[in-house]
N, C-alpha and C positions, 0 to 999 in steps of 0.2 A: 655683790650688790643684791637688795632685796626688791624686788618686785611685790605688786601690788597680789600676783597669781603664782610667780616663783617661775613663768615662764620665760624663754630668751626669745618668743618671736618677739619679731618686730622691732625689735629693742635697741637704741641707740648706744655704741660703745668707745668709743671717743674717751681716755680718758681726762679729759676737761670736762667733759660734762657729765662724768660718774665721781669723779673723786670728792669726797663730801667737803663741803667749803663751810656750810652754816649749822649752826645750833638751830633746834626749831624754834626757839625763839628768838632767833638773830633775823632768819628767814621768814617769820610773823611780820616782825617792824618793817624787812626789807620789803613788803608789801602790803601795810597798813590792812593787815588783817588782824583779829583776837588772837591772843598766843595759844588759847582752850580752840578755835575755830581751826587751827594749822595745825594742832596735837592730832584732832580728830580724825581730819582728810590724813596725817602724817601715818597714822598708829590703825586709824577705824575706831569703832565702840561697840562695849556692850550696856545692855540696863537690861533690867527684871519691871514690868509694867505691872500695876494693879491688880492685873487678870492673873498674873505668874508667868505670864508669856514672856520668853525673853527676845528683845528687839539687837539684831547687830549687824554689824558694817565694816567691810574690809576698808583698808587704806586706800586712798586715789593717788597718792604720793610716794613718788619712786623714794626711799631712804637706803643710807649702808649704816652698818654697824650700830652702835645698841651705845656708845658712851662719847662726850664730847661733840664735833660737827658730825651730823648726819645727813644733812639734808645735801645731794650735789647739786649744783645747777638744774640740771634737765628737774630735779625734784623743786625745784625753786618753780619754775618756767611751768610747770604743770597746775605749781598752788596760784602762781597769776592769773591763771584762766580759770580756775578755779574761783580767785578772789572777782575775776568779772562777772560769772552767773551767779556769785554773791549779790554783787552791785545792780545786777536785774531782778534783786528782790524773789530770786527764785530757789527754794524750799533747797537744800542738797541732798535731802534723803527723798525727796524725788526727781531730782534728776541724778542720778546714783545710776540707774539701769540704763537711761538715754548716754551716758558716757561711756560703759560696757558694750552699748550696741557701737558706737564711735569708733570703739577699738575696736573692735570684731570686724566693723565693716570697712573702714579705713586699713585696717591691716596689719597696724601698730600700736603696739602695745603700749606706747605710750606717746597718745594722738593728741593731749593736750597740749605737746610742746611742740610737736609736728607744724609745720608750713600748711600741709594740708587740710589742718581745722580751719585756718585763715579761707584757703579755696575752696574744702567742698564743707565742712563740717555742718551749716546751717541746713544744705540738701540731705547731708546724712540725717541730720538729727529731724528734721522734716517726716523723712522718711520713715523714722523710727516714730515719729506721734501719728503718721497714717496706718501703724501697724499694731502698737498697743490698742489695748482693750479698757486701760485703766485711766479713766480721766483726770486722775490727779498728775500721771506721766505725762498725757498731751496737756492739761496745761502748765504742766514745768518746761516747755517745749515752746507753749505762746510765749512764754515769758523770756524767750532767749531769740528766738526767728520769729521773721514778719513775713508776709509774700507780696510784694511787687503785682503790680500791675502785670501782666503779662506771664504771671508765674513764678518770676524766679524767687527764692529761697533768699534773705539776707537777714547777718545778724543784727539785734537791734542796735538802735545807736550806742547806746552803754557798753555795750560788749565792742562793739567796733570802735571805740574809742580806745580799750586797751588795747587791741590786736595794732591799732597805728602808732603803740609806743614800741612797739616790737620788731625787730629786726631779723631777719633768718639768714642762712646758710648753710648751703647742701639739705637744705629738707628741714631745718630743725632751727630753732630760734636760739640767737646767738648772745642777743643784745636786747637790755629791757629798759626802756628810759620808766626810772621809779614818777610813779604817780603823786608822790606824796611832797615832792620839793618842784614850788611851784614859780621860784625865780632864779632857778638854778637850773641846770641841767644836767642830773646825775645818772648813770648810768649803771648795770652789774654788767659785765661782760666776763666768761671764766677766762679768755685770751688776755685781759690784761685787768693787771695788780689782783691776780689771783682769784679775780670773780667779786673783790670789793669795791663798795662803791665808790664811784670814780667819779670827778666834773669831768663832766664828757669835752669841752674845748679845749680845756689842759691837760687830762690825762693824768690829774692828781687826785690820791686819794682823800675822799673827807676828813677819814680819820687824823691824815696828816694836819691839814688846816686847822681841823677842831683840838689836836691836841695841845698844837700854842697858845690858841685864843683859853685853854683852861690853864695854859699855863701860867696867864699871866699878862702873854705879848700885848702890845698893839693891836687894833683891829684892823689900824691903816696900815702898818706896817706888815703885819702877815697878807692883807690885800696885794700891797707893791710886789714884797718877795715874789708872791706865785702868779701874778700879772691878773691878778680877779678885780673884779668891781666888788669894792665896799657891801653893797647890797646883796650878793652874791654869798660872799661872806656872814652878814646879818641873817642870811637867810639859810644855811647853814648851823648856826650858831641855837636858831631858834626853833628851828625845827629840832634839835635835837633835848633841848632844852626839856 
């Protein structure tokens, strides 16, 4: 497995949530991110700037292996919290160091998928804008935590909105209900149908439904078969579309 530093603290070993299940751009879609956006966090970058100075960036995304699926779960789980300090409109190449302090100070090396970004992550990262020097880091920092009345540290609503699609287990997030199907309820879990997405009430894969309705079927009839609501179905259908 490759790591973001090649290090094994910290680091979760479960093989369900190391064995690579997506292409990086199967794992783009599965979180309504750029598939150039998930290459970046997956791989890092380089460029040569005007001045000849060269700008670059390790990966923030755990991957294995260099051909076909790369991405595992816990690699998936990471670019989702990743895609939420997207959705706060916050810069990634400044908050790039506020995530290295995350895992340093959390303890794990790979703390975006951890349970405990959920519980302390907003005090860590707090923490880390009352320590930098560099004010484009504190405000990649406003842009993700607020402070409460009283002190406490919480993330903003945007970002707390994806951690309540999240589900953990033993420390580590297990379960992502996808953001992007919004009369459906789909799920990735690595524990079932292999980490693909799944209607979370029946336990069937998209792919299944969707390959009848291309095939040809009924929409009402592929509905009845798997016990879905029509609209369910539609909304499957067209989302993928």
């Amino acid at each position: 497995m490759e790591t973001r530093r090649g290090s094994a603290h910290g680091l979760i070993g479960d093989f369900r949530y190391i064995t690579p299940l997506y292409t990086k751009g199967q794992a783009a879609d599965l979180i309504d991110v750029p598939r150039q956006s998930f290459r970046n966090w997956a791989v890092g970058y380089a460029y040569k700037r005007m001045d000849g100075v060269v700008v670059a960036a390790e990966p923030l995304v755990t991957t294995a292996g260099a051909h076909g699926p790369t991405v595992p779960f816990v690699g998936l789980a990471e670019a989702y919290m990743l895609a939420a300090f997207r959705s706060a409109q916050v810069p990634m190449q400044r908050i790039r160091p506020a995530i290295r302090w995350l895992e340093e100070n959390i303890g794990l090396g790979q703390a975006l998928a951890s349970e405990r970004l959920m519980t302390d992550g907003a005090e860590v990262l707090w923490d880390f804008r009352e320590r930098t020097d560099d004010p484009a880091e504190r405000e990649a920092v406003d842009g993700l935590v607020v402070v409460r009345r009283g002190g406490q540290q919480v993330f903003r609503p945007v970002v707390r909105d994806y951690l309540r699609r999240v589900t953990y287990q033993d420390g580590w997030m297990k379960m992502i209900h996808l953001p992007q199907y919004e009369r459906v309820d789909v799920t990735v879990d690595p524990w079932i149908n292999g980490g693909q997405p799944t209607i979370a009430r029946r336990g069937i894969r998209v792919a299944d439904v969707l390959s009848r309705v291309r095939a040809g079927e009924d929409r009402h009839d592929v509905a009845d078969d798997y016990d879905l609501h029509l609209n369910e179905v539609d909304a499957l259908v067209s989302r993928a579309a």
